[in-house]
N, C-alpha and C positions, 0 to 999 in steps of 0.2 A: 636282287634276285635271291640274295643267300635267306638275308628274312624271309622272302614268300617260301622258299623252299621249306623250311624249318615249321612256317605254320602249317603248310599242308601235312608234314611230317607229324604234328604234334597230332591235327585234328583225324588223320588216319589213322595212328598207332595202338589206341585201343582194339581196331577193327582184325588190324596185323599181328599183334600180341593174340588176340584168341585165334586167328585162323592157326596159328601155329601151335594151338593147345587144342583141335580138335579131338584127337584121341582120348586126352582125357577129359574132354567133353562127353563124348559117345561110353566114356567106361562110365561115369558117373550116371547119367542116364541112364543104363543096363544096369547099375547097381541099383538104383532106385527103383526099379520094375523089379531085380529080384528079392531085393525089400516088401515091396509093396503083395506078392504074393508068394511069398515063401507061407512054407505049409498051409498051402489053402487048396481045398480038392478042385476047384472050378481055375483055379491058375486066372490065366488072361483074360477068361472067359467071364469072369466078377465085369471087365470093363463092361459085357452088355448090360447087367443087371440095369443098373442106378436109371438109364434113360429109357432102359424099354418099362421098369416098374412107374416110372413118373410118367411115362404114354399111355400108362393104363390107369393109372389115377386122374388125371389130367382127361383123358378121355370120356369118365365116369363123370365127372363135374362137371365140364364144362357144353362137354357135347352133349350129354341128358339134361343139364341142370339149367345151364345157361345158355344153351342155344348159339354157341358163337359161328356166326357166317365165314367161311372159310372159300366161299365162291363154290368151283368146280372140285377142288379139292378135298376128297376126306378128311375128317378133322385127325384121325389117328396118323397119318404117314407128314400132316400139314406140322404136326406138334412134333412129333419126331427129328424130322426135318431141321428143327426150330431148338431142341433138345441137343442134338449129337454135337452141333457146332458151341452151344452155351455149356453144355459139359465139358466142354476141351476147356473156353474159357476160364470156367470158372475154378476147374482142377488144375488150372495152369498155375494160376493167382495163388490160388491156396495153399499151392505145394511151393511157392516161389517164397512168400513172402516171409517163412521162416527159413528158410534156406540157406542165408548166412551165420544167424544163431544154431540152428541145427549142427554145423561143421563147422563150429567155434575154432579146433583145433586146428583145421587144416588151413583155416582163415588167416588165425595167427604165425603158426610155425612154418609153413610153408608156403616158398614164394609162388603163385602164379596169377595172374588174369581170375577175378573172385565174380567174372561175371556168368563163368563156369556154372557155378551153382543153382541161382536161377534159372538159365538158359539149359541146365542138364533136367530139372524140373519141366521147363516146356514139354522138351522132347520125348520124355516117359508118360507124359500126357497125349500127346500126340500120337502114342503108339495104341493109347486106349483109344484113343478118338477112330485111329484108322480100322482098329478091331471091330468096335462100335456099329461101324460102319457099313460092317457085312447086314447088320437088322435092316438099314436103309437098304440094301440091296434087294431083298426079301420083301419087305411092306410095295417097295416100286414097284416088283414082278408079280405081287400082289394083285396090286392094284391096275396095274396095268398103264403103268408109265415105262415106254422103251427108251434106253437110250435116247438122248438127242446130241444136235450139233452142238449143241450153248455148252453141253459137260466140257468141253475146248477152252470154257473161260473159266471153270471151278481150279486151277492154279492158282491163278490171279486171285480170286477170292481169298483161297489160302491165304493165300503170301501177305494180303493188306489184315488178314484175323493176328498174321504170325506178328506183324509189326506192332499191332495194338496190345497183345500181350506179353511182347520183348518190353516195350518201353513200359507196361505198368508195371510189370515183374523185376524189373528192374528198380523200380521210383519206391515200390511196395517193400522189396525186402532192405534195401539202404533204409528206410523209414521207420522200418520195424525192429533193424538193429539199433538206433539210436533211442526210438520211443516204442517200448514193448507193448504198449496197448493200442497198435498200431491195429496188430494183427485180430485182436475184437470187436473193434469199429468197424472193420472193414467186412468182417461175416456180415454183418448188421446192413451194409450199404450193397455187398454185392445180393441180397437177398433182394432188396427191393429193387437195385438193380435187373435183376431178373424182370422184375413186372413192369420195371419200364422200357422191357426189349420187345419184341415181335417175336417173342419164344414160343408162348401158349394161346396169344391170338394174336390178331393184327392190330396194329397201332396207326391210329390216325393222328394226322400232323397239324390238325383244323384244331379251332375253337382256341380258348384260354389257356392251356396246357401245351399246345402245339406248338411253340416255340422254342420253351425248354425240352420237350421230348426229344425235339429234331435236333438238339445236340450231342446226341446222342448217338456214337458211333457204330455200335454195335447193330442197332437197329436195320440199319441198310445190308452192313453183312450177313444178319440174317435171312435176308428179305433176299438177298443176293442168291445166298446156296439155293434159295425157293425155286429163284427164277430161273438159275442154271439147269438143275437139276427135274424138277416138275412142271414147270413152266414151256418151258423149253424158250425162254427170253433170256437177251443180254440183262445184265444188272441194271437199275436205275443209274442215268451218266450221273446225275447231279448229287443224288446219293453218296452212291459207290464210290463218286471223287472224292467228296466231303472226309469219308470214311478212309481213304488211301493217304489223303493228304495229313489227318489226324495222328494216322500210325505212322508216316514219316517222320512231323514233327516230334513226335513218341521217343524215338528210335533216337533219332539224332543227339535229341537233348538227353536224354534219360543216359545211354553209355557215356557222352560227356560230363554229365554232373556224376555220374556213378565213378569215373575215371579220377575227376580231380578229386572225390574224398573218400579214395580207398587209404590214404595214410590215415584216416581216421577213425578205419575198422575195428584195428587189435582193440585200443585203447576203451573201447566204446562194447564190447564183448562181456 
C-alpha cells in the first residue's frame, strides 16, 4: 500500500506543486499582458486587430477569388469563427516556446514549478482571445445568428483547445531550451499548420490526403466552436473525442516528461 501511495504521490505532484503556485501564475500572466502593451495607444484593443485584418484579407481571396462554399454560412463571420480560436492557438505556442529562455534568470536562481511560464503565456493569450471575442459577438448579431442552446457545450470545447496547448507549450518550450532552432522550425510548421486546419475553409477527410489530415486535432476543434456557436449543433462525437482524448494524452505526458527534466534546465540555459 505504502508503494501505491508514493506512486500516486509522485504522479500527482507536479499538478499540486503548481496549484499552490497559482498566484504567481496569474502575476506572470498580468505581467506579460502589461508587457505586451505597454505604451501602445490601442492597449487590449491591438488583440482585435491581427484576426479581424486576416478576415478581411482572407475574405478578399478567398470569397471573390476562390469561391470557397461555406453552405448557409457567410464566408466573413465562417473564417472568423475559424481565426479567433487559431489565434489563441497559435499566440499560445509562440509566446510559450521561448518562455523558459526568455526568464533564464528566474529559471535558474529561483526555486519554483517552471511550468509557470508556459502556462503564464497561455493565459495572457487567452485574455486576447476572449477580448477578440467581442468582433465574434458583433459579425453574429450581424448576421443574425442568436444565441443558441449548443453555446452550453462551448466550455467543453475550451477546455479540450486548453489541453492541446498546455501539453504542446509545454513539449515546445523544454525543446527549445535544449535545441534553440527549435523555435524556427516551428514558425515554418505552424504556418502550414494553419492550412491544414478548417481556419479559412473547410477541410475534407476523403480522398489521398484524408487520412493524414484527420490526424489532426485541431481541426474538429475548429469545426466544434462552428457548430456550437453558428450551427447551433453538438460537436462531431467522433471528432471532438479524437480531439479531447489527443489533449489528454498532451497533458498527461507532457507535465510528466517536463517534471522529470527540470533538473536539467539551469545547466542547459
Amino acid at each position: 500500500m505504502a508503494h501505491v501511495s508514493s506512486v500516486k504521490c509522485g504522479l500527482f505532484e507536479p499538478y499540486r506543486e503548481l496549484f499552490s503556485q497559482r498566484e504567481l501564475l496569474f502575476e506572470l500572466a498580468a505581467r506579460d499582458l502589461r508587457i505586451r502593451y505597454k505604451q501602445t495607444l490601442l492597449g487590449a484593443a491591438w488583440a482585435l486587430f491581427t484576426p479581424l485584418v486576416m478576415m478581411l484579407v482572407f475574405t478578399q481571396i478567398f470569397a471573390r477569388v476562390a469561391k470557397i462554399d461555406t453552405g448557409d454560412v457567410p464566408y466573413p463571420i465562417f473564417v472568423y469563427c475559424g481565426l479567433l480560436p487559431w489565434q489563441f492557438f497559435s499566440g499560445s505556442l509562440k509566446g510559450s516556446v521561448e518562455s523558459l529562455t526568455r526568464n533564464s534568470r528566474l529559471v535558474t536562481k529561483i526555486y519554483m514549478p517552471r511550468e509557470v511560464f508556459p502556462l503564464a503565456q497561455i493565459l495572457s493569450s487567452f485574455v486576447d482571445f476572449l477580448v477578440a471575442g467581442v468582433v465574434l459577438a458583433g459579425l453574429m448579431a450581424w448576421y443574425g445568428y442568436p444565441p443558441k442552446w449548443t453555446m452550453l457545450a462551448l466550455p467543453l470545447v475550451v477546455l479540450v483547445q486548453f489541453q492541446i496547448i498546455v501539453g504542446l507549450s509545454l513539449l515546445l518550450s523544454m525543446a527549445n531550451l535544449f535545441f534553440r532552432d527549435v523555435k524556427y522550425i516551428f514558425e515554418v510548421v505552424l504556418l502550414m499548420w494553419m492550412f491544414a486546419t478548417s481556419v479559412v475553409y473547410p477541410i475534407r477527410l476523403d480522398g489521398r490526403w484524408g487520412s493524414i489530415l484527420a490526424l489532426n486535432p485541431m481541426t474538429p476543434v475548429i469545426d466544434a466552436y462552428r457548430s456550437t456557436l453558428l450551427l447551433g449543433e453538438l460537436p462531431d462525437a467522433a471528432g471532438f473525442g479524437y480531439a479531447a482524448a489527443v489533449g489528454l494524452a498532451l497533458v498527461v505526458v507532457a507535465f510528466r516528461w517536463f517534471h522529470e527534466s527540470e533538473y536539467l534546465f539551469a545547466e542547459n540555459i
